[in-house]
BAVOGU-250796 format. One line per 2 residues: number of its first residue (from 1); for each residue y, x, z of C-alpha. Coordinates in steps of 0.5 Angstrom, whole numbers, always signed. Layout:
BEGIN
NUM = Y:X:Z  ...;
This chain:
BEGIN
1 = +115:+217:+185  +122:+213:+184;
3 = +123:+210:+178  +130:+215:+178;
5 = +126:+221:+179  +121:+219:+174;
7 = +127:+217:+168  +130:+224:+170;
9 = +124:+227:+169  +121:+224:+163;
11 = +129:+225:+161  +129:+233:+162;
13 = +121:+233:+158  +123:+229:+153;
15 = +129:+234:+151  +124:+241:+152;
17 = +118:+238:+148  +123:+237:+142;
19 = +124:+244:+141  +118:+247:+143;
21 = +113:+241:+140  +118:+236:+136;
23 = +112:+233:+132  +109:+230:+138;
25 = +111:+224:+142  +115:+226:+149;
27 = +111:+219:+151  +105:+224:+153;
29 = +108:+227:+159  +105:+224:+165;
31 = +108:+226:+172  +103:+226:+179;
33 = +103:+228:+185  +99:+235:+187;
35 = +94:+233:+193  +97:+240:+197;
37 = +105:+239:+198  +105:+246:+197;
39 = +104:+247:+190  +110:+243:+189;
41 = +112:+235:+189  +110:+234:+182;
43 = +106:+236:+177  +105:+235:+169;
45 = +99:+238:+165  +103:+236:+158;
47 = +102:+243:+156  +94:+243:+157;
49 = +95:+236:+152  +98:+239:+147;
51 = +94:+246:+147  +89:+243:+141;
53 = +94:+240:+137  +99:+246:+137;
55 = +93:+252:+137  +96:+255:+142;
57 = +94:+257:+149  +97:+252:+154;
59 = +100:+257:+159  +104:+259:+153;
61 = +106:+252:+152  +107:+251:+159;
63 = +111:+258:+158  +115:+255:+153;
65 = +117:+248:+156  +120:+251:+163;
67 = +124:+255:+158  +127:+249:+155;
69 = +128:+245:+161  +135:+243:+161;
71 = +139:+245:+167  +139:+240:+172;
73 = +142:+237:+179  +135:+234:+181;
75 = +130:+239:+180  +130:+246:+185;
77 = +124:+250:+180  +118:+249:+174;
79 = +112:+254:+176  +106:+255:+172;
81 = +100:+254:+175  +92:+256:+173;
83 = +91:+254:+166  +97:+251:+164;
85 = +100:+246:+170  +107:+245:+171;
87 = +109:+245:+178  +116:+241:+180;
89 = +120:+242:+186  +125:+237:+186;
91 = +132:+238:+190  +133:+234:+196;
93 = +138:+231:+192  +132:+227:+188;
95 = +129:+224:+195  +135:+222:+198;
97 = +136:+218:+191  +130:+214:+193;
99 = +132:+212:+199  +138:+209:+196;
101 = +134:+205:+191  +131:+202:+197;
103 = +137:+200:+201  +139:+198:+193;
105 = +132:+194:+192  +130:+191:+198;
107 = +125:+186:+198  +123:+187:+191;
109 = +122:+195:+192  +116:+197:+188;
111 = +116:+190:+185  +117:+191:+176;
113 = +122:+186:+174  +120:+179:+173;
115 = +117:+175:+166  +114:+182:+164;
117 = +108:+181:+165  +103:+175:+162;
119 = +99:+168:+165  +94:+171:+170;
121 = +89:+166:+173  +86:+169:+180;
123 = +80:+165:+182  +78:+166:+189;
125 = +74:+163:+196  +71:+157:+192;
127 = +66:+155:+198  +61:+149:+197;
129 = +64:+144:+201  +59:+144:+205;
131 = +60:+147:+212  +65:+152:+215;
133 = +68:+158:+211  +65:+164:+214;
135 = +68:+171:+214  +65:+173:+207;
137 = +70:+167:+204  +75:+171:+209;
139 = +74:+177:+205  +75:+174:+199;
141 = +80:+170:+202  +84:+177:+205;
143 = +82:+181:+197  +84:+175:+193;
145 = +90:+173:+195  +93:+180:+196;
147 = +91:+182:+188  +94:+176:+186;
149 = +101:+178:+190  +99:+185:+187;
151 = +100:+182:+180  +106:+178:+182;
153 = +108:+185:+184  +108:+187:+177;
155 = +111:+182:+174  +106:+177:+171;
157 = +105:+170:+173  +100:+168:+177;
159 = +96:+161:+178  +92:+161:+185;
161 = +85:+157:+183  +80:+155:+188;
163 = +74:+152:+185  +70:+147:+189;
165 = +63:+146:+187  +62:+139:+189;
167 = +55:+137:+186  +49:+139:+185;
169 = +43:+140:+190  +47:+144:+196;
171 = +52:+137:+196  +45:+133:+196;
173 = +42:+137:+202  +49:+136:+205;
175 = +49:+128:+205  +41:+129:+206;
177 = +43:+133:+213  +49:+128:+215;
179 = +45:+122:+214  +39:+124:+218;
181 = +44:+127:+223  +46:+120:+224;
183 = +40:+116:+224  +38:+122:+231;
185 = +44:+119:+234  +42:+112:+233;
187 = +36:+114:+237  +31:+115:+230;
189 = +27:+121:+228  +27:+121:+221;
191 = +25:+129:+218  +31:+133:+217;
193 = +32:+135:+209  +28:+143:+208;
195 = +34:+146:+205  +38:+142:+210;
197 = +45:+145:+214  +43:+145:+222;
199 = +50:+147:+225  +54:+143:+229;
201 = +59:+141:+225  +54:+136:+221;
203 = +53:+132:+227  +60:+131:+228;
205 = +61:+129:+221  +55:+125:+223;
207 = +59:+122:+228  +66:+121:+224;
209 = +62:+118:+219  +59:+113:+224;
211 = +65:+112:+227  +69:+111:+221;
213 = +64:+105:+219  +65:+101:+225;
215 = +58:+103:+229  +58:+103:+236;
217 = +53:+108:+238  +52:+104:+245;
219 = +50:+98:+241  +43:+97:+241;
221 = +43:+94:+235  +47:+99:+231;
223 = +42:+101:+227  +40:+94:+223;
225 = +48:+94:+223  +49:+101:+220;
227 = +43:+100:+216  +47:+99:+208;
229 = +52:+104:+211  +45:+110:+212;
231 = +43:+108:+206  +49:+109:+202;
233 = +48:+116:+200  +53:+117:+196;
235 = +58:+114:+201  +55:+120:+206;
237 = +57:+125:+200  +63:+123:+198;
239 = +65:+123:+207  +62:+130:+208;
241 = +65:+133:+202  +73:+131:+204;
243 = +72:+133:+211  +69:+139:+210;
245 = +75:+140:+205  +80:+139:+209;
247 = +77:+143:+215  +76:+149:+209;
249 = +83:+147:+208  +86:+148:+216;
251 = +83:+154:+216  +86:+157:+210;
253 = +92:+155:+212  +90:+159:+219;
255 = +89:+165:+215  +96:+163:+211;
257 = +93:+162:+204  +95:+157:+199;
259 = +92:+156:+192  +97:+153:+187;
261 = +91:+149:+184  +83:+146:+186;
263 = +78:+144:+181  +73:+140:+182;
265 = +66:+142:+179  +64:+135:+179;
267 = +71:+133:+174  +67:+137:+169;
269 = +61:+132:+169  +66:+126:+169;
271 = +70:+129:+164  +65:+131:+159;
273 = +66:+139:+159  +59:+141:+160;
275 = +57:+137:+156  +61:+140:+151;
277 = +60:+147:+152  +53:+146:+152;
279 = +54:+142:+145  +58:+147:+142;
281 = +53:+153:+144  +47:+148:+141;
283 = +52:+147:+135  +54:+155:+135;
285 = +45:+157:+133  +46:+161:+139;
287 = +41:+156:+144  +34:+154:+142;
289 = +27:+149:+145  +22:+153:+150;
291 = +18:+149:+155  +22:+144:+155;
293 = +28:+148:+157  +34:+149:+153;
295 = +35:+157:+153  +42:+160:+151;
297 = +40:+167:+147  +44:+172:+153;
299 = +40:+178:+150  +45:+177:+143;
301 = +51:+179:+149  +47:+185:+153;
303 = +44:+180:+158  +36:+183:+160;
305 = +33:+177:+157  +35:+169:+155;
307 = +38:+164:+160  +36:+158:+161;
309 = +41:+152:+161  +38:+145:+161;
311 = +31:+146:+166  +25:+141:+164;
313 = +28:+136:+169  +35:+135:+164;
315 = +40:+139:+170  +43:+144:+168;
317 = +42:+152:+171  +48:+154:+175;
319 = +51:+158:+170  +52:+153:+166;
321 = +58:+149:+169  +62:+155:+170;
323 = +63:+157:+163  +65:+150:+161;
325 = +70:+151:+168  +72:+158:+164;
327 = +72:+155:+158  +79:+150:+161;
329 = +82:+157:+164  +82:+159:+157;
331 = +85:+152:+154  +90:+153:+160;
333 = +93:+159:+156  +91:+164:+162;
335 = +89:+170:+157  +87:+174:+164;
337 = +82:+171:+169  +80:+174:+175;
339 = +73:+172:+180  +73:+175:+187;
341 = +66:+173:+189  +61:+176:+193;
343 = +56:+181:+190  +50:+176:+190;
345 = +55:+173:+184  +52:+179:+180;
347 = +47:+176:+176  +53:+171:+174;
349 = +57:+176:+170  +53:+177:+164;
351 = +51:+170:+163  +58:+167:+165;
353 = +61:+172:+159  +55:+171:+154;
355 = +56:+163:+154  +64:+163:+152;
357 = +62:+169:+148  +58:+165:+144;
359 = +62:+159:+144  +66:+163:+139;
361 = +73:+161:+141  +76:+168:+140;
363 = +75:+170:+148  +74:+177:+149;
365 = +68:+181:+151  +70:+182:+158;
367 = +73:+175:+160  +73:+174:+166;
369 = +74:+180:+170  +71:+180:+177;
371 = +72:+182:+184  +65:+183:+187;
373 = +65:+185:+195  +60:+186:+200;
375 = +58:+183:+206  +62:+183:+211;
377 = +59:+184:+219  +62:+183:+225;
379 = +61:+187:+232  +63:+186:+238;
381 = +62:+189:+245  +58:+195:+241;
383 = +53:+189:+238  +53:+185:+231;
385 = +55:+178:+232  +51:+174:+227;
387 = +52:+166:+230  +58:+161:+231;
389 = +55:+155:+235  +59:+149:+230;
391 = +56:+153:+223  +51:+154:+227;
393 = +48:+160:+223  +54:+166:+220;
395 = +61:+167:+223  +67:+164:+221;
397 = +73:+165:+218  +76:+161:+225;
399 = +72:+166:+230  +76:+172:+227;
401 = +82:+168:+227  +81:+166:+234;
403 = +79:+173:+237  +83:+178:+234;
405 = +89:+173:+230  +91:+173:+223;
407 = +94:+179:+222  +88:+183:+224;
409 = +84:+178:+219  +88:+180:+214;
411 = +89:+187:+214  +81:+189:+216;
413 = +78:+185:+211  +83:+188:+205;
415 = +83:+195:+207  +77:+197:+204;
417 = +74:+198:+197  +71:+191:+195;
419 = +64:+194:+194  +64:+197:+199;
421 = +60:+194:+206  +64:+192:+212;
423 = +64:+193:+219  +70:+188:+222;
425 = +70:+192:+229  +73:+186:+233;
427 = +75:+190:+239  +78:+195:+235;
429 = +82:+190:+231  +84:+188:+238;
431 = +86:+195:+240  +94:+197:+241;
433 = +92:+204:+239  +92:+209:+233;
435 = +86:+208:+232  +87:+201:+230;
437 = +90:+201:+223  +93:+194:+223;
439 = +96:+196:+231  +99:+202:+228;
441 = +102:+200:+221  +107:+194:+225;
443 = +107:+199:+231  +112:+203:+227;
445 = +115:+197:+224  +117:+194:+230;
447 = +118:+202:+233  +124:+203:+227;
449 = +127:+196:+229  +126:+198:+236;
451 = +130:+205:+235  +136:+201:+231;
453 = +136:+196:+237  +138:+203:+242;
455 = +143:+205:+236  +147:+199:+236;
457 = +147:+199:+244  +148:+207:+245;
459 = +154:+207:+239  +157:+200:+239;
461 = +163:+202:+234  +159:+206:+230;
463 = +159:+203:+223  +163:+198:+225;
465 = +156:+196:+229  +153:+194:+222;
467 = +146:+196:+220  +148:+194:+214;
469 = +152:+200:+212  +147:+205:+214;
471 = +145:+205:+206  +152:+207:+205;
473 = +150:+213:+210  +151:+221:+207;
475 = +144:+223:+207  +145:+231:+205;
477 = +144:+233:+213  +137:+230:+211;
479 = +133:+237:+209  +127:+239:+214;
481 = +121:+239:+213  +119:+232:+215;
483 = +124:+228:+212  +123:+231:+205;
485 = +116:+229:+206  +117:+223:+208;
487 = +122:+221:+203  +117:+223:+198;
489 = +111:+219:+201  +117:+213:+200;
491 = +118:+215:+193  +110:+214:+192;
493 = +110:+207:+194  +112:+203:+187;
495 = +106:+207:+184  +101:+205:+189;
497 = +103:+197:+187  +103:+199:+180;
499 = +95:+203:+181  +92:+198:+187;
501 = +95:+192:+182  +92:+195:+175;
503 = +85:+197:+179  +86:+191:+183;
505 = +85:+194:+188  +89:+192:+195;
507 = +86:+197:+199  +90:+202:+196;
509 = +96:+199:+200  +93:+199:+206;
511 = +91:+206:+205  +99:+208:+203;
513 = +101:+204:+209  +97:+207:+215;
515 = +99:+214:+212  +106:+212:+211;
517 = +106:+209:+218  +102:+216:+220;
519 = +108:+220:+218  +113:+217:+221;
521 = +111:+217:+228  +109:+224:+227;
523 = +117:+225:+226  +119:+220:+231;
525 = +116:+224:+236  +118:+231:+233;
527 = +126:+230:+232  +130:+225:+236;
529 = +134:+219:+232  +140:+218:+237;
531 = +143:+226:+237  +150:+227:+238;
533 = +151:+229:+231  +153:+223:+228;
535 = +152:+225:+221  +146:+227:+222;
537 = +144:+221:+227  +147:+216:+221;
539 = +143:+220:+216  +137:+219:+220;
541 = +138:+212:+222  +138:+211:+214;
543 = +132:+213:+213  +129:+209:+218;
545 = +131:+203:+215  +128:+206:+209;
547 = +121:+207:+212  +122:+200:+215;
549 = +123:+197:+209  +117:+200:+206;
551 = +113:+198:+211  +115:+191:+211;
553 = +114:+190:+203  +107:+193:+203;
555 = +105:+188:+209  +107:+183:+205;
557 = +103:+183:+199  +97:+184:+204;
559 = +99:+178:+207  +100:+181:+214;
561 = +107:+181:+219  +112:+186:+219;
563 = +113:+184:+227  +120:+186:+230;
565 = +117:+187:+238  +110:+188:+240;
């Protein structure tokens, strides 16, 4: 719903409820859209709300709020419906205001006004270091962003934060990996680590690293001149982790993802936050001593049982860093954090919220929130694709863009529910058909910018050739059908943000879009643009600019292009 619509509305029930109920807020009042256009373009079931507190049967009260609605130039008829229900049928007048509020918005339509919001950190992709991201990080990737221009949307500030996790065991086995790969192309066997990685990427870094400390491979003394460069196993760590960084990074700007900031799991060791964090649990009475081990008292949150913190070996469990890692988002002033990660993180959530809960530092129950996804599996040609040859054993991110392009990507992997399990259909992502919802999305965008390309060469002086004007355009010869509802699934569009925002949810956008495109090709194909009657030509071009802006607004928050050709 507009927000003219919504404010006229709230504006005409505020007015009746203060005579039929004067004792009770106008606030209540919530408008939604009837799942059959036949019984009506909204529906409110204030009566029903009101039936306890006044005694009364809500058809009664429904009665009596009809009765005391003021006359209006936007709304046609108010009918009762099952129980108590009011039914609203608005005026074409009404619809032609929303496309006025988007010709009038632009860009920032559906978007609510800037600063009214708070500091929102969004975490996610956050890979180890320690090889290519694949479509799983995509899919975070694809959610993450998304959620967070979600937010911005809504008028809330947001901080993008990709967390790398550079120590630990994985960051060893990497080195152990590298370092052994290195020895190979020196013509030494040497065992390969059990938890090492075996893709192809780990013989180039091999290679790099070589490279880079001046060994010639094809010198038979290579080996006893790289013999400290081998063996400085730290050196290796530090190379690979940069270069798989910085290729994580290429490849998050192939996908068009920029984070405001990246923060280092090891920082928190050199600056002493995990420590503290552990300290501060120590000292709050909510840890004790068993086996060796330091437990953190999880069951006092809801946890299943107790967690350990410190094994017997004095290294922390994985857990542990990422509360002192919370524990800075915090600090930083960020009240609402959100954690887009894949679902086999679910064990993390209790403990992460237990520690900072027991940390006492005033950090509420839920904090943070998460985003948990499913696997993602690729299919192409009828069978699933499960290996790419530089990663070695998973497709990645790279492989989607270069089969299908980012927009696909992109589009694809936000245009399901989180938790649900997705099937990326690579020749379906490549289709130019309506089967192909991404196609068939930037289709209609391209297909509007196509029909006012004919009107400016068909009516050259029309409007003095500039499409600008068409927001100045009369819009009352605008009554069929199809154009009311097509203006009514425009005036949907700022809820859509606002719910697929509050749920987190940017498939619901994805959902909207391949809809809204769906409803325009239909009337594209039942009714011509370019009539010879030129208020209703101008009046119908408007409206086409409108979809098209639409269009454009919503693949944008998704991160995906609003194409003027295809």
């Amino acid at each position: 719903m507009s927000a003219e619509i919504r404010t006229h509305l709230a504006e005409l029930f505020t007015r009746a409820l203060a005579t039929v109920a004067p004792q009770h807020p106008a606030a209540i009042v919530e408008f939604d859209r009837p799942k059959q256009s036949s019984h009506g373009d909204y529906a409110t079931n204030v009566a029903l709300q009101l039936a306890k507190p006044l005694g009364q049967p809500p058809r009664a009260i429904a009665q009596a709020i009809v009765a005391a609605l003021p006359p209006s130039e936007w709304v046609g008829a108010a009918e009762i419906a099952g129980p108590g229900f009011i039914n609203l049928r608005v005026k074409p007048a009404a619809k032609h205001a929303t496309v006025r509020s988007i010709f009038a918005a632009g860009s920032a339509f559906g978007r609510a006004a800037p600063s009214t919001g708070q500091r929102v950190v969004v975490e996610f992709v956050s890979a180890n270091p320690t090889g290519p991201l694949h479509v799983g990080h995509g899919r975070q990737a694809a959610l993450g962003d998304a959620i967070a221009a979600l937010l911005e949307a809504q008028g809330h500030s947001v901080h993008r934060e990709f967390y790398y996790n550079d120590a630990g065991a994985q960051i060893e086995n990497l080195a152990k990996s590298v370092q052994a790969r290195a020895h190979e192309l020196l013509g030494v066997s040497t065992p390969f680590p059990e938890d090492g990685y075996h893709g192809e990427y780990i013989r180039e870094i091999a290679q790099g690293y070589l490279a880079r400390s001046g060994v010639d491979v094809d010198d038979p003394h290579a080996l006893e001149k790289a013999k400290a460069k081998l063996d400085d196993l730290d050196a290796i760590r530090r190379f690979a982790v940069a270069e798989l960084r910085a290729e994580q990074d290429r490849d998050l700007k192939a996908f068009g993802v920029a984070f405001d900031h990246y923060y280092l799991e090891s920082s928190l060791y050199a600056d002493g936050r995990v420590e503290r964090a552990v300290q501060g649990l120590v000292a709050a009475g909510r840890t004790y001593e068993k086996d060796g081990a330091l437990w953190l008292i999880t069951t006092d949150f809801g946890d299943d049982k107790d967690r350990v913190m410190r094994k017997s070996d004095g290294s922390f469990t994985y857990f542990v860093p990422d509360v002192a890692y919370h524990v800075t988002k915090w600090e930083r002033g960020f009240r609402k954090a959100i954690n887009v990660q894949g679902s086999d993180h679910h064990g993390t959530v209790a403990r992460v919220r237990a520690g900072l809960q027991a940390l006492g530092l005033g950090i509420p129950k839920g904090y943070p929130d998460y985003v948990l996804h499913k696997m993602v599996t690729v299919m192409k040609g009828g069978a699933e694709m499960k290996i790419s040859k530089r990663a070695g054993s998973y497709v990645t991110v790279r492989d989607l863009i270069d089969e299908v392009g980012r927009d696909a990507v992109r589009f694809f992997l936000a245009s399901r529910k989180a938790e649900a399990e997705f099937v990326f259909d690579i020749d379906l992502a490549r289709s130019q058909s309506e089967e192909n919802p991404v196609y068939y999305v930037q289709y209609a965008h391209a297909r509007i910018h196509s029909v006012l390309d004919q009107w400016r060469t068909s009516h050259p002086g029309e409007l003095g050739g500039d499409e600008a004007k068409l927001r100045e355009a009369d819009l009352t010869p605008l009554t069929s059908a199809r154009e009311l509802d097509l203006m009514s699934r425009l005036g949907d569009y700022p809820d859509v943000v606002a719910q697929a925002a509050r749920e987190l949810a940017p498939h619901l956008v994805a959902f909207y879009l391949r809809e809204l495109a769906g409803e325009f090709h239909s009337y594209y194909n039942a009714e011509r643009f370019l009539v010879p009657e030129a208020p209703l030509r101008i009046a119908r071009l408007a409206l086409a600019a409108a979809v098209r802006q639409v269009l454009a607004n919503g693949l944008a928050l998704l991160g995906v292009s609003a194409p003027e050709k295809m």
